[in-house]
N, C-alpha and C positions, 0 to 999 in steps of 0.2 A: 504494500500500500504506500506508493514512493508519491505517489502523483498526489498535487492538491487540491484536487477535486475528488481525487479515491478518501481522502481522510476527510474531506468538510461531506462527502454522502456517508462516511462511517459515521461520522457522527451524529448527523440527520437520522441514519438505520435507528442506534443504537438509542437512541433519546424518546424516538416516536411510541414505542411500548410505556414507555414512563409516563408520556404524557396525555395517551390512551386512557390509560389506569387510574391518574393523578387530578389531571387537569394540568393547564399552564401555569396558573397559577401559585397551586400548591407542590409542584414539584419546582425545588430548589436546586440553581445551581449546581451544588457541588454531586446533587442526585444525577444528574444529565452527564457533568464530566465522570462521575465513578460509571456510570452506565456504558459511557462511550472507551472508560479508560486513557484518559487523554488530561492533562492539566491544563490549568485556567489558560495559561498563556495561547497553546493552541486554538483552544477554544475562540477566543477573539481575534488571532490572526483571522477568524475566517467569518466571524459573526459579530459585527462593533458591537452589539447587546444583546440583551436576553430577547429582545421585541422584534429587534433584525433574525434571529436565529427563529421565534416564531413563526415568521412572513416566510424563511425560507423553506421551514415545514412545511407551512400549508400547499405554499407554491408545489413542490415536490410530491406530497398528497394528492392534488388535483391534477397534475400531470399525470399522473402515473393512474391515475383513477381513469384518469379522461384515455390515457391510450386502450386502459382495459376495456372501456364502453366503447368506444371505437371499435374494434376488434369482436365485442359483441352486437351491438346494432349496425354493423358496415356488412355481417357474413348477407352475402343477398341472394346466398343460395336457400333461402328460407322466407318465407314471405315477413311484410316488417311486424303485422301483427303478433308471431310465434317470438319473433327477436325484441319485440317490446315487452311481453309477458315473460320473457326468459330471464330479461333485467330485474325484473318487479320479483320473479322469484328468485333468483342467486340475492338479492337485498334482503328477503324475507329470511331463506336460510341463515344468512350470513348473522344477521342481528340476532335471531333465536339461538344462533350457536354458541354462544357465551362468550367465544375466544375472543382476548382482546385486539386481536390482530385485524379482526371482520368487522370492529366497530367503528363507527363516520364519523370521522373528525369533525368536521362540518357539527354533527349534532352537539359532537363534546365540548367543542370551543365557542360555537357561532354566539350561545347567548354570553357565556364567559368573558370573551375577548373583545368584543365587536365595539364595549365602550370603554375598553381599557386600550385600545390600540387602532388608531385610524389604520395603519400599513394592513394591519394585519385582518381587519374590517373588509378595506378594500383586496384582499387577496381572498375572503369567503365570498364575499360580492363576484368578482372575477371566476373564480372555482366555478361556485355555482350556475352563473349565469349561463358557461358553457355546457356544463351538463346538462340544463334546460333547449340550450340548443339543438342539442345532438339527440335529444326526447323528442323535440319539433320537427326536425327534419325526420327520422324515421315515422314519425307519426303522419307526413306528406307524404313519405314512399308507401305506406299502407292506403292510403287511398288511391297511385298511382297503379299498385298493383293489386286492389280491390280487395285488399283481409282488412279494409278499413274502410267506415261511411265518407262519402266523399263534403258532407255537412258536418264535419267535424274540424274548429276552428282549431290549427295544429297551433300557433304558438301560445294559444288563450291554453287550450287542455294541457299540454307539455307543461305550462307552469303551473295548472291547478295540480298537477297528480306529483308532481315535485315537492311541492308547497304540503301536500296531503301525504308522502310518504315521511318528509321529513317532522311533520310535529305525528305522524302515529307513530315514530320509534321515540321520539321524544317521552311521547306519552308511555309506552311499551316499557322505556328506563325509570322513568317515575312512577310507574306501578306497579313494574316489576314482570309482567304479564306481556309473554311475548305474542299473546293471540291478538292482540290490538292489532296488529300486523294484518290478520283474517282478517278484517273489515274493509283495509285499504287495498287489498287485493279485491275484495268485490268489490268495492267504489272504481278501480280501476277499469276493471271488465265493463262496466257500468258505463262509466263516461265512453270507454274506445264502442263501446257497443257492440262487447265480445260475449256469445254466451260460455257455459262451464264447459260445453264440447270442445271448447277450442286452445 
C-alpha cells in the first residue's frame, strides 16, 4: 500500500464500519485512526479535518453505491420493471440482514450531519439526487419497453418511492421491525403499477 490514494481509500475502508455502527459523531478520532491503524499525522496529510474526511466518505459511498445500481438497472437484458423491483429487493434484504456492512449511510448520517456540516449536506444532496436519477431513467425505459404504464410520471415517482424507501428503513431502525420494509414494497408495486405476479 505505497501509493497515496491506496492509504487515504485504506482508511476511508477501514473507518466506514465505525461509522456505520457509531455514527459520525460519536465515533472519535482516535477510534477511526486505531480502526485504520494509521497515526494522527497520516490521517490529515490526506483529510484537513474530521468534516473533510466525512464529505470524503460519503463521496466514496455514493460512488460506489451508484456504480452498483448502474450495473443493476443498466442489465437490459431484462425488462426495466424486473431491474426496478430487483433494487427495491436487494435494499429490502440488505437492511433486514442486520450486517453493518448493508446498512445506508444516507439513513445513518443524513439527519445526523446535514446540520452539522454544509460539505457534507451537500455530498447527501448530490448522492442522493443521483440515485433518484438513475430510478427515473429506468422507470422511462419500462414504459419504452412496456413492463411499465406509459402514464407514469418517471421523475415525480423515482422520487416518491426514494423518499418512501428511505424514511420506511428509517422507521424499520427506530422500531426495530424490519417488516416496515413489507409495506414499501407494496406501495412500490403500487405506484409502478406492478401486480404480485410480477
Amino acid at each position: 500500500m505505497n501509493a497515496p490514494n491506496d492509504m487515504r481509500q485504506h482508511i476511508l475502508n477501514a473507518a466506514k464500519p465505525v461509522i456505520l455502527g457509531k455514527g459520525f459523531s460519536a465515533a472519535g478520532l482516535n477510534e477511526i485512526l486505531a480502526s485504520a491503524g494509521v497515526p494522527k499525522g497520516s490521517f490529515y496529510h490526506y483529510f484537513k479535518s474530521k468534516e473533510a474526511f466525512g464529505e470524503a466518505l460519503l463521496d466514496e459511498y455514493f460512488r460506489e453505491y451508484i456504480h452498483a445500481l448502474d450495473g443493476l438497472l443498466g442489465d437490459v437484458s431484462r425488462p426495466a420493471a424486473q431491474r426496478l423491483l430487483a433494487y427495491w429487493q436487494e435494499w429490502q434484504s440488505l437492511q433486514c440482514s442486520g450486517a453493518p456492512e448493508g446498512q445506508c449511510l444516507a439513513v445513518k448520517l443524513g439527519g445526523e450531519v446535514s446540520d452539522l456540516s454544509e460539505a457534507m449536506r451537500s455530498a447527501l444532496q448530490k448522492g442522493t439526487r443521483g440515485i433518484i436519477a438513475r430510478i427515473s431513467v429506468c422507470i422511462a425505459e419500462g414504459q419504452q419497453d412496456g413492463s411499465l404504464a406509459a402514464d407514469i410520471n418517471a421523475p415525480q415517482t423515482a422520487q416518491a418511492l426514494y423518499e418512501m424507501w428511505l424514511g420506511a428503513t428509517l422507521l424499520a431502525k427506530m422500531w426495530r421491525q424490519p417488516e416496515v420494509l413489507n409495506s414499501a414494497m407494496a406501495s412500490t408495486r403500487q405506484l409502478l403499477g406492478l401486480n404480485k405476479a410480477q
